[in-house]
C-alpha positions as CSV (number, residue, x, y, z in Angstrom):
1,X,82.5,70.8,101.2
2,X,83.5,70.6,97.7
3,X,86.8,70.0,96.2
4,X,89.0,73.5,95.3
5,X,88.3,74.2,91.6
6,X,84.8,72.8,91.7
7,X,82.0,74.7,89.9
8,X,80.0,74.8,93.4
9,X,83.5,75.9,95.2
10,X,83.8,79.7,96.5
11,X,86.8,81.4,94.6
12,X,88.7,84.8,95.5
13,X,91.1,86.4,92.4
14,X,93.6,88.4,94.6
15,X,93.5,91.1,92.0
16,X,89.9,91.9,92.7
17,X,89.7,92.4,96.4
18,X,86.5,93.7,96.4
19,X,85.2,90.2,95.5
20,X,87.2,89.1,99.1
21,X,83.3,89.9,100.8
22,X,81.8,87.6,98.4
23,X,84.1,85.0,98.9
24,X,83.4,84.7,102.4
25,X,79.9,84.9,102.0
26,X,80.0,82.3,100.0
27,X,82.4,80.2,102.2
28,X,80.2,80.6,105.1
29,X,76.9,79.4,103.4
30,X,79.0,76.4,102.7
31,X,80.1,76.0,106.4
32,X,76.2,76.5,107.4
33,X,75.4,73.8,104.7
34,X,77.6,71.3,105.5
35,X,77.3,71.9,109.4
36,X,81.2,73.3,109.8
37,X,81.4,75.2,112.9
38,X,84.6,74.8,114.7
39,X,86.8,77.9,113.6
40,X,90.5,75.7,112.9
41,X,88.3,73.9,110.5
42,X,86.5,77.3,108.9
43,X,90.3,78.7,109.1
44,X,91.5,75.4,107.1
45,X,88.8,75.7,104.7
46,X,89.2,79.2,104.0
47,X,92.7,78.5,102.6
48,X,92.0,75.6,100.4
49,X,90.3,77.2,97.6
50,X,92.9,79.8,97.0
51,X,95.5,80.1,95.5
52,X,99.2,79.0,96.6
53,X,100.7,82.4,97.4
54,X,97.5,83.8,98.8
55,X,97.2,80.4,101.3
56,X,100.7,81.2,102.1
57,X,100.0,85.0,103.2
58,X,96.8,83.8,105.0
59,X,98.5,81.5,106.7
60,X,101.0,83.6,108.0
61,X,98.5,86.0,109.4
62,X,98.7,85.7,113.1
63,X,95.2,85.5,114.0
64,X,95.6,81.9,112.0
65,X,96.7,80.2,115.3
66,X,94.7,77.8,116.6
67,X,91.7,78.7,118.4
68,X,89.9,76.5,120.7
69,X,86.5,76.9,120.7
70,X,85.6,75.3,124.0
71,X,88.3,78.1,125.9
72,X,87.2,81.3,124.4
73,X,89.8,83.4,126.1
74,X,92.5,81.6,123.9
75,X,93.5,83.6,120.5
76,X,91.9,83.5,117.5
77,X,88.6,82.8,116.2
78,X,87.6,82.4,112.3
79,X,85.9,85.8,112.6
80,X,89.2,87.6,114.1
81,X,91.5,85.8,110.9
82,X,88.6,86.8,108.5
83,X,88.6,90.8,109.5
84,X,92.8,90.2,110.0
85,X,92.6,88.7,106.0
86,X,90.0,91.5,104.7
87,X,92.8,94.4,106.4
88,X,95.1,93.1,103.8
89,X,92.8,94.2,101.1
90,X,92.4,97.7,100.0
91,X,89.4,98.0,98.9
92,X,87.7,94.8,100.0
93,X,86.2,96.9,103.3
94,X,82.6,98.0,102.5
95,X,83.7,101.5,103.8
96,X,86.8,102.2,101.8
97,X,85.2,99.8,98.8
98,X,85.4,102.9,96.7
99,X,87.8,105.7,96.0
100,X,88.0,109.3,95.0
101,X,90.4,108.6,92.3
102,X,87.7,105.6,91.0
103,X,84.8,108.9,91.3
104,X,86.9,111.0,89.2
105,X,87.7,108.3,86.5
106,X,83.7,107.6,86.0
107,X,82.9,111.6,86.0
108,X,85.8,112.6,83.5
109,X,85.0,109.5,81.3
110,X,81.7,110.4,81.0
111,X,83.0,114.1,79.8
112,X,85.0,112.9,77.4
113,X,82.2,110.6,76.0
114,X,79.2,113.1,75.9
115,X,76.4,111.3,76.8
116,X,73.8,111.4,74.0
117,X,70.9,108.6,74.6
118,X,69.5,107.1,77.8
119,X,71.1,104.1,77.5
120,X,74.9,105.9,77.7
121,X,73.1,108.1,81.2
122,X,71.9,105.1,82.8
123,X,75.1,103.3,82.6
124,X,76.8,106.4,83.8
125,X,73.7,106.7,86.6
126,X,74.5,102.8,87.8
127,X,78.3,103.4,87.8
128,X,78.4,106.7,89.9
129,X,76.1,105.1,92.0
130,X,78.1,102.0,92.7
């Protein structure tokens, strides 16, 4: 695995939780990669390349406990601290990624603008379309 801060290391910016997704995606291709499959050690890992105060909350979570992957019946597994972690994140769910509030912004900016050349529709196309 490489070392927090490496150009090759997964990274998550609390104030874009709709990259959290991303994060783990990339965290688990690096588990798969480097043969990681016990859930402590994913849970471990999924701390170390963030932040302090964001390891701190994660940690807290109480699905973090230790989880035993030979006694399946004792609490929790890397998958239960992942969901617990993404519930902490507005936004960061695939079903509530976006809001009516961010539908309203895109439509009355693009009232305000008056949209004169492709270019200026397709940009508002990809947006509301997000």
């Amino acid at each position: 695995m490489p070392a927090r801060g490496h150009g090759t290391a997964p990274s998550f910016n609390p104030s874009e939780p709709r990259e959290l997704p991303r994060y783990f995606t990339q965290l688990e291709f690096l588990f798969a990669s480097c043969g990681v499959t016990e859930s402590a050690e994913k849970k471990a890992l999924g701390i170390c390349y963030v932040d302090y105060n964001t390891s701190e909350q994660w940690l807290s979570i109480s699905e973090y406990q230790p989880y035993d992957d030979s006694q399946p019946a004792l609490p929790y597994s890397y998958d239960d601290w992942k969901h617990a972690v993404i519930s902490l994140y507005p936004g960061a769910n695939a079903a509530t990624k976006y809001s009516m509030a961010d539908l309203d912004r895109i439509m009355g900016k693009a009232a305000r603008t008056n949209i004169k050349t492709i270019g200026q529709f397709a940009d508002y196309y990809r947006k509301f379309y997000q």
